[in-house]
C-alpha positions in Angstrom: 108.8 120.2 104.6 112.1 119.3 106.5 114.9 116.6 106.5 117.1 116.5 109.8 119.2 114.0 110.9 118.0 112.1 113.7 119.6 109.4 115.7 116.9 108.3 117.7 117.8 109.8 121.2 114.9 112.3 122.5 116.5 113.1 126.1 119.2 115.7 126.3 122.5 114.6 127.1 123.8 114.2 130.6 125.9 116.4 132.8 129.0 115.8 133.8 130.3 112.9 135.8 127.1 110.6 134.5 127.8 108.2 131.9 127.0 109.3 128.5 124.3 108.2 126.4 125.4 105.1 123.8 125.7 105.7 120.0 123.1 104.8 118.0 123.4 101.9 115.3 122.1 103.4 112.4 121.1 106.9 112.3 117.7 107.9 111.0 115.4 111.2 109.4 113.3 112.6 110.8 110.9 114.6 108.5 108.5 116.9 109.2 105.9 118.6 107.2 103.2 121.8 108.0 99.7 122.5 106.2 97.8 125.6 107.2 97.3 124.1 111.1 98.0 120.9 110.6 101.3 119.1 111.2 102.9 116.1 110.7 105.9 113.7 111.4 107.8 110.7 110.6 111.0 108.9 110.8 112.8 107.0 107.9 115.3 104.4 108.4 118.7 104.9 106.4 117.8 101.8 104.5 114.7 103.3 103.0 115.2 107.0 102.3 115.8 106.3 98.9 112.4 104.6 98.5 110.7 107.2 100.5 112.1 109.9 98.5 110.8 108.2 95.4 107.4 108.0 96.5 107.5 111.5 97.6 108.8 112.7 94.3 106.2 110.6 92.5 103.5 112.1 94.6 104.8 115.4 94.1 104.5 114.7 90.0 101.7 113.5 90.3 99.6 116.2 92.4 101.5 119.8 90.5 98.7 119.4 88.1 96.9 122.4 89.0 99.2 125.4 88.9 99.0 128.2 86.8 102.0 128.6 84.3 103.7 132.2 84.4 103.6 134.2 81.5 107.0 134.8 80.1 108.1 138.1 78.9 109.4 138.9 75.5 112.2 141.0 76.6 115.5 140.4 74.1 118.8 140.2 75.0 120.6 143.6 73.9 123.8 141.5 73.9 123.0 140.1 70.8 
């Protein structure tokens, strides 16, 4: 999964002597995220990444149910 910055414009900017392209209002993220094949994307308005990232974090708590917990070795510290 990625976050990237994303302010909306999806042309590339243009050469010289043309007038450039106006700043956006409110800049946005863009977040992708890769399964196996499948892809996916979405954009999040600056106002609501902090709700989006709390449903993702909830989801994420929620579905790390299944993992296998890693065996810890006994090795002691010799600095003691």
């Amino acid at each position: 999964m990625t976050f990237k910055r994303y302010d909306g414009i999806d042309r590339p900017q243009p050469r010289d002597g043309k007038p450039p392209l106006p700043e956006p209002q409110e800049h946005m993220c863009l977040v992708r995220a890769k399964s196996r094949s499948k892809k996916i994307a979405t954009v999040v308005k600056q106002k609501d990444i902090n709700k989006f990232q709390v449903a993702y974090s909830n989801l994420l708590k929620g579905n790390l149910d299944g993992l296998r917990k890693l065996k810890k070795s006994k090795i002691k510290n010799k600095a003691e």
